[in-house]
C-alpha positions as CSV (number, residue, x, y, z in Angstrom):
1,X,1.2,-18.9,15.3
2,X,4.0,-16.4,15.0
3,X,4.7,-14.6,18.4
4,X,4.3,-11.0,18.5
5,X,4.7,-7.8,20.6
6,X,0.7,-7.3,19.8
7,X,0.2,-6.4,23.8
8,X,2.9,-3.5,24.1
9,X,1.7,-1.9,20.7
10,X,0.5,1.8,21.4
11,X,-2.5,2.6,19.6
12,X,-3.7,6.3,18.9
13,X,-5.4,8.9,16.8
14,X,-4.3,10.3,13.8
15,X,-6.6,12.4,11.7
16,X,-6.8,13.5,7.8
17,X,-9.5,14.7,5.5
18,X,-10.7,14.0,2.1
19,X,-8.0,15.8,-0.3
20,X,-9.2,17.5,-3.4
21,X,-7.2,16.5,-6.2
22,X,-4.8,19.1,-7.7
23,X,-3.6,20.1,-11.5
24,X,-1.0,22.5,-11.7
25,X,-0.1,21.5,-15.5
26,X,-2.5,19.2,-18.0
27,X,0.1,16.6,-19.4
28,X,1.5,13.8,-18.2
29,X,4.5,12.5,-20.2
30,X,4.4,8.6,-21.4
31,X,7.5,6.5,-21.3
32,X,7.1,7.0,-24.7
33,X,7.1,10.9,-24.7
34,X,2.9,11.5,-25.3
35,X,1.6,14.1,-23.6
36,X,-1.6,13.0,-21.3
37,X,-4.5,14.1,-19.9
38,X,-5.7,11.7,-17.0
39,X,-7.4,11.5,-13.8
40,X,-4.9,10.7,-11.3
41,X,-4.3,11.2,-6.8
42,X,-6.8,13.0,-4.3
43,X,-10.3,13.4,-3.9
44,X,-13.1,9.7,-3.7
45,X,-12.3,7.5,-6.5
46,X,-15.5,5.8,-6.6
47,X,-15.1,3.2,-9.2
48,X,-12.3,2.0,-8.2
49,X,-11.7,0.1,-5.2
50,X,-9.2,-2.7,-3.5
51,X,-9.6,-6.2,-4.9
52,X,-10.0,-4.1,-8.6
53,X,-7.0,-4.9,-11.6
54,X,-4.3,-2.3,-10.6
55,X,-3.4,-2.6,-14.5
56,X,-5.2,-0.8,-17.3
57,X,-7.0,2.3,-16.1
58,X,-7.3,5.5,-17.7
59,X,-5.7,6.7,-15.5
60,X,-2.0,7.8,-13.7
61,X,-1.2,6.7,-9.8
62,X,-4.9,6.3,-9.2
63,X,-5.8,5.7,-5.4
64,X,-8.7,3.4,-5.1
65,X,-11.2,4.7,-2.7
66,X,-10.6,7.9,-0.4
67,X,-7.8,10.0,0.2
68,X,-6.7,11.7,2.9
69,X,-4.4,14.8,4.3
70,X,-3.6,16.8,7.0
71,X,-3.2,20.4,5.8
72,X,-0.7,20.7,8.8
73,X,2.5,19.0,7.4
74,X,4.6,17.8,10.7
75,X,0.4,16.5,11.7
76,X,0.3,15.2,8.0
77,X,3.5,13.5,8.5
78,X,2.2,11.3,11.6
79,X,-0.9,10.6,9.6
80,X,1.3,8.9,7.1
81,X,4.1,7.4,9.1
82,X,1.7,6.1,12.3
83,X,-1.0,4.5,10.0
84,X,-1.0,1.2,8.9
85,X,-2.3,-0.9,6.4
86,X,-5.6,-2.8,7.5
87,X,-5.9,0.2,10.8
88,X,-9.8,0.7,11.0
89,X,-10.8,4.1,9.8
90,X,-13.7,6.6,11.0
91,X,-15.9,9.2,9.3
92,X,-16.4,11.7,11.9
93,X,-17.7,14.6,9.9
94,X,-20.6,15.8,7.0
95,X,-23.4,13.5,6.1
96,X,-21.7,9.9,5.7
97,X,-20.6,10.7,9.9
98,X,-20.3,7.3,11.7
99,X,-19.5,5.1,8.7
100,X,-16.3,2.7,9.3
101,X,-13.7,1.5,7.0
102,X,-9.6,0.8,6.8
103,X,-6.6,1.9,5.9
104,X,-5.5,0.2,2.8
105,X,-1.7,2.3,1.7
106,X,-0.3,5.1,2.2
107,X,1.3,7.2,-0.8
108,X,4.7,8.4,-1.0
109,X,5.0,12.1,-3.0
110,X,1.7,13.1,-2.8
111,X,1.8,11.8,1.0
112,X,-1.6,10.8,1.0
113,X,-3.4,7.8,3.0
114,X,-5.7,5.7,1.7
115,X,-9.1,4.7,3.0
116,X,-11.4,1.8,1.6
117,X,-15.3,2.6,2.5
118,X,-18.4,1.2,1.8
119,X,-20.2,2.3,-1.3
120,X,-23.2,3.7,0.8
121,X,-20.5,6.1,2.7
122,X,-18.8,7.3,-0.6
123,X,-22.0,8.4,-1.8
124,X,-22.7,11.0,0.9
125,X,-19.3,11.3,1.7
126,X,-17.4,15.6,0.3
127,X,-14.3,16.7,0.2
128,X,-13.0,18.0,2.9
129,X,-14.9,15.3,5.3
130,X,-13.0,14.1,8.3
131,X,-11.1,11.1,8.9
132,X,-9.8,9.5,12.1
133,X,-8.1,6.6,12.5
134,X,-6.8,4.4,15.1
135,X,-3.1,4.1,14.4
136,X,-2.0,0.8,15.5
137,X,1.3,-1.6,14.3
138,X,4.6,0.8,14.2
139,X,6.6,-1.1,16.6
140,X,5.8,-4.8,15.5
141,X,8.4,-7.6,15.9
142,X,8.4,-11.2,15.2
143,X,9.4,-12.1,18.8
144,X,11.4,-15.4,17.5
145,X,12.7,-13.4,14.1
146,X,14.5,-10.4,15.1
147,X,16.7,-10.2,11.9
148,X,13.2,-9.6,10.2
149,X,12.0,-5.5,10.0
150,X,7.5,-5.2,10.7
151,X,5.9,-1.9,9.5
152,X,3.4,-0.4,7.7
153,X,0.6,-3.4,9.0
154,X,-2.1,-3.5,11.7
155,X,-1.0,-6.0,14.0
156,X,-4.7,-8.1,13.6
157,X,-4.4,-7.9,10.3
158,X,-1.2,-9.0,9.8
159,X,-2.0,-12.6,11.6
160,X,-4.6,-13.2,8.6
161,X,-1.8,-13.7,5.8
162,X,-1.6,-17.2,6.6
163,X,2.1,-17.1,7.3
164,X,3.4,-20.0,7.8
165,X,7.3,-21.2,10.1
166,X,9.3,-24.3,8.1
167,X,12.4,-25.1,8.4
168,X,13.3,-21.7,9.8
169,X,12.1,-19.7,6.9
170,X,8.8,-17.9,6.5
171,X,6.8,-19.0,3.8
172,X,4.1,-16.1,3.2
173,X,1.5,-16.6,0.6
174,X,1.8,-13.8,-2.1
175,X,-0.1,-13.3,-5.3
176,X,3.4,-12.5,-7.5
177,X,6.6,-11.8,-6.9
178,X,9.0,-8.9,-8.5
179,X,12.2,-8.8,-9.6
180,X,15.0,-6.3,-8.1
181,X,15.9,-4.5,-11.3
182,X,12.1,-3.7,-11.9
183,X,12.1,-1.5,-9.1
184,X,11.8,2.1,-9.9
185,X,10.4,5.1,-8.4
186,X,11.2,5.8,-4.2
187,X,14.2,3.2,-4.5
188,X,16.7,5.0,-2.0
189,X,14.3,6.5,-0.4
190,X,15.8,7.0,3.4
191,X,13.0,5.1,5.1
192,X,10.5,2.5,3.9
193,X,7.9,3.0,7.3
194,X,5.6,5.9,5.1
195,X,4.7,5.9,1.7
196,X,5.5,3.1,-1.2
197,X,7.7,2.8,-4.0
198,X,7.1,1.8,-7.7
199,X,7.4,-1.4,-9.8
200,X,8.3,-0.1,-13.1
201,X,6.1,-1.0,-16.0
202,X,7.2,0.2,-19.1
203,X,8.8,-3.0,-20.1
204,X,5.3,-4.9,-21.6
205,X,7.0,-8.4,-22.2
206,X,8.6,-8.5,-18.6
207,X,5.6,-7.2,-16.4
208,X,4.1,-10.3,-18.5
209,X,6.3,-13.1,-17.7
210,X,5.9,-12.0,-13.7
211,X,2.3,-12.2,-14.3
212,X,2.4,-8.5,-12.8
213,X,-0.1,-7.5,-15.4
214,X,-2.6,-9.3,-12.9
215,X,-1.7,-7.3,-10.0
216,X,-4.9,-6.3,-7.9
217,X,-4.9,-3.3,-5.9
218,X,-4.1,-5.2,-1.9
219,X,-2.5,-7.8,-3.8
220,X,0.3,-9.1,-1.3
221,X,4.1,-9.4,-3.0
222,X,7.6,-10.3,-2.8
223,X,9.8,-8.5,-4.0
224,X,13.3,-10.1,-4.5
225,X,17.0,-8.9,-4.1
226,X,15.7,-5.7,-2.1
227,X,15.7,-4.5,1.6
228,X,13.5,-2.3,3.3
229,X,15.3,-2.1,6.5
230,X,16.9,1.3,6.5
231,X,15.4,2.8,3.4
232,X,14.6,1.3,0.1
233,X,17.6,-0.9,-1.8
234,X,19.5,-3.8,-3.9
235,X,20.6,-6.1,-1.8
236,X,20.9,-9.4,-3.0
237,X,19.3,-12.3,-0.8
238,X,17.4,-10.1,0.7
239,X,13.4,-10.0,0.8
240,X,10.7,-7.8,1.2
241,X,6.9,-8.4,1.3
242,X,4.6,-5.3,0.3
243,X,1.2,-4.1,-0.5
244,X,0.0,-3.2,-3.9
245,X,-1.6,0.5,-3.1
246,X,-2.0,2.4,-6.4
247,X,-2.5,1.6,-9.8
248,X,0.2,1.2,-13.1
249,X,1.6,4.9,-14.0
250,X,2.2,5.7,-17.1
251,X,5.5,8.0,-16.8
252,X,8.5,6.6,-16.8
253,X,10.2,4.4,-13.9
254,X,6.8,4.6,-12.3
255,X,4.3,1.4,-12.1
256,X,2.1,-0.3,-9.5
257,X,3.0,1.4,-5.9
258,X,3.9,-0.8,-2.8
259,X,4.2,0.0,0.8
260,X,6.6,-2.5,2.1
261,X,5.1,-4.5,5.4
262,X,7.9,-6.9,6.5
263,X,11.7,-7.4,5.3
264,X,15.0,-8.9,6.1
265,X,18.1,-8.8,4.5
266,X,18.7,-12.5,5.4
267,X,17.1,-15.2,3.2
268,X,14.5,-16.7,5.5
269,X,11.4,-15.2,3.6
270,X,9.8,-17.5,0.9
271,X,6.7,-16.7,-1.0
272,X,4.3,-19.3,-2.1
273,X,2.0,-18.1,-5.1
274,X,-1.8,-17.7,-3.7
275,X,-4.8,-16.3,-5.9
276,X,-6.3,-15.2,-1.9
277,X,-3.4,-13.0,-1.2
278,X,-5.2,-10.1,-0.8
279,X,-6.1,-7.5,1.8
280,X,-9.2,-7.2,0.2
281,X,-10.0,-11.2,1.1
282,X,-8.5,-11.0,4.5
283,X,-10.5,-8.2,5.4
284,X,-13.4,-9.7,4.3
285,X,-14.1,-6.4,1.7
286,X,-16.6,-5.9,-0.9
287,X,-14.7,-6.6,-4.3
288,X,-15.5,-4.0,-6.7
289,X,-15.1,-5.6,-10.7
């Protein structure tokens, strides 16, 4: 087992509430230049959940399950940067009160977090309901691999992805891996430890030959040739390991959204292809389709 800083970990309270979603203008604009009107962020996306295709909604960065925000911005921004995918999540107002779920992305742009519940709970559950949750992995480090950057991952969680030491390298199980030069969207983006950035799509052949036209929402992946460390960018050799968090956009340099979890700019991250490697199985969630 990989030895971790899991006992000096702080872990605290950070609170959101269900965001309504907002239209200022109808159309989107395909990477084809059609206009498009499509549900898209915010609000409880109730048919749509984690372990669902990511790929072919009617739909434009959809965020499966709940969405949250702090109406205070510096309060909104610890929200985003303190929580962590797989942190458990509390209802603690309106009539779903008490009901218990987890963190499952958070959202560059729109800087929302992302909340899987139960069915039962999204059925009682308004906008505008409370969410707290118990902030817990921002400060994580692989005792024996300091060259390699944690973030963005509860620490328990984290210990379910079956990683495995050989050789010196770690081999994590991953459900597809991405080129560099399909990175789009949030690439130089000064910090990877909040939001996500996108895996560009409009390229059908490519996304194909990937097998990224599988992609699940919590779908674990590698992304090759690009570093996380110190923001989001091409290096080559370097790897990082994300989160699929949002579905396939349809504007351009947009796609599937990833919150990065681990990187390095050293070599000594392998992926091995796994059909598991999925938050939604390692948290032991209900799978929606």
């Amino acid at each position: 087992m990989l030895k971790t800083n899991i006992d000096k970990l702080v872990m605290q309270s950070v609170q959101g509430k269900v965001h309504h979603p907002v239209s200022t203008f109808p159309y989107r604009i395909s990477s084809v230049g059609e206009p498009m009107v499509l549900p898209a962020t915010g609000g409880i996306t109730y048919n749509v959940k984690v372990g669902d295709p990511a790929m072919g909604w009617a739909g434009d960065h959809v965020e499966p399950g709940v969405s949250i925000k702090n109406e205070n911005d510096s309060e909104n921004g610890a929200l985003n940067l303190f929580s962590c995918i797989g942190n458990k999540a509390k209802i603690v107002s309106g009539d779903a009160k008490g009901a218990t779920g987890y963190v499952t992305g958070m959202h560059g742009g729109v800087e929302h977090v992302l909340v899987y519940f139960e069915e039962e709970a999204l059925e009682k559950m308004t906008v505008d309901d409370k969410i707290l949750v118990k902030a817990w992995g921002q400060g994580l480090e692989l005792l024996d691999y300091p060259q390699v950057k944690m973030m963005n991952i509860d620490p328990e969680l984290f210990g379910k992805l079956g990683i495995e030491e050989k050789d010196g390298k770690l081999i994590v199980p991953v459900a597809a891996e991405a080129p560099a030069y399909l990175m789009g969207s949030g690439t130089g983006s000064v910090s990877a430890y909040r939001g996500d950035y996108d895996i560009m799509t409009s390229d059908a052949d490519t996304i194909k030959e990937y097998d990224l036209d599988k992609l699940r929402f919590g779908d674990i992946v590698l992304l090759r040739d690009h570093d996380n460390s110190f923001g989001r960018t091409y290096l080559k050799g370097a790897v990082t390991i994300g989160v699929v968090i949002h579905s396939d956009c349809i504007k351009s340099g947009h796609g599937p959204g990833i919150t990065a979890i681990m990187t390095c700019r050293e070599p000594i991250i392998e992926g091995v292809i796994s059909d598991k490697a999925n938050i939604a199985d390692y948290l032991g969630l209900y799978l929606g389709l």
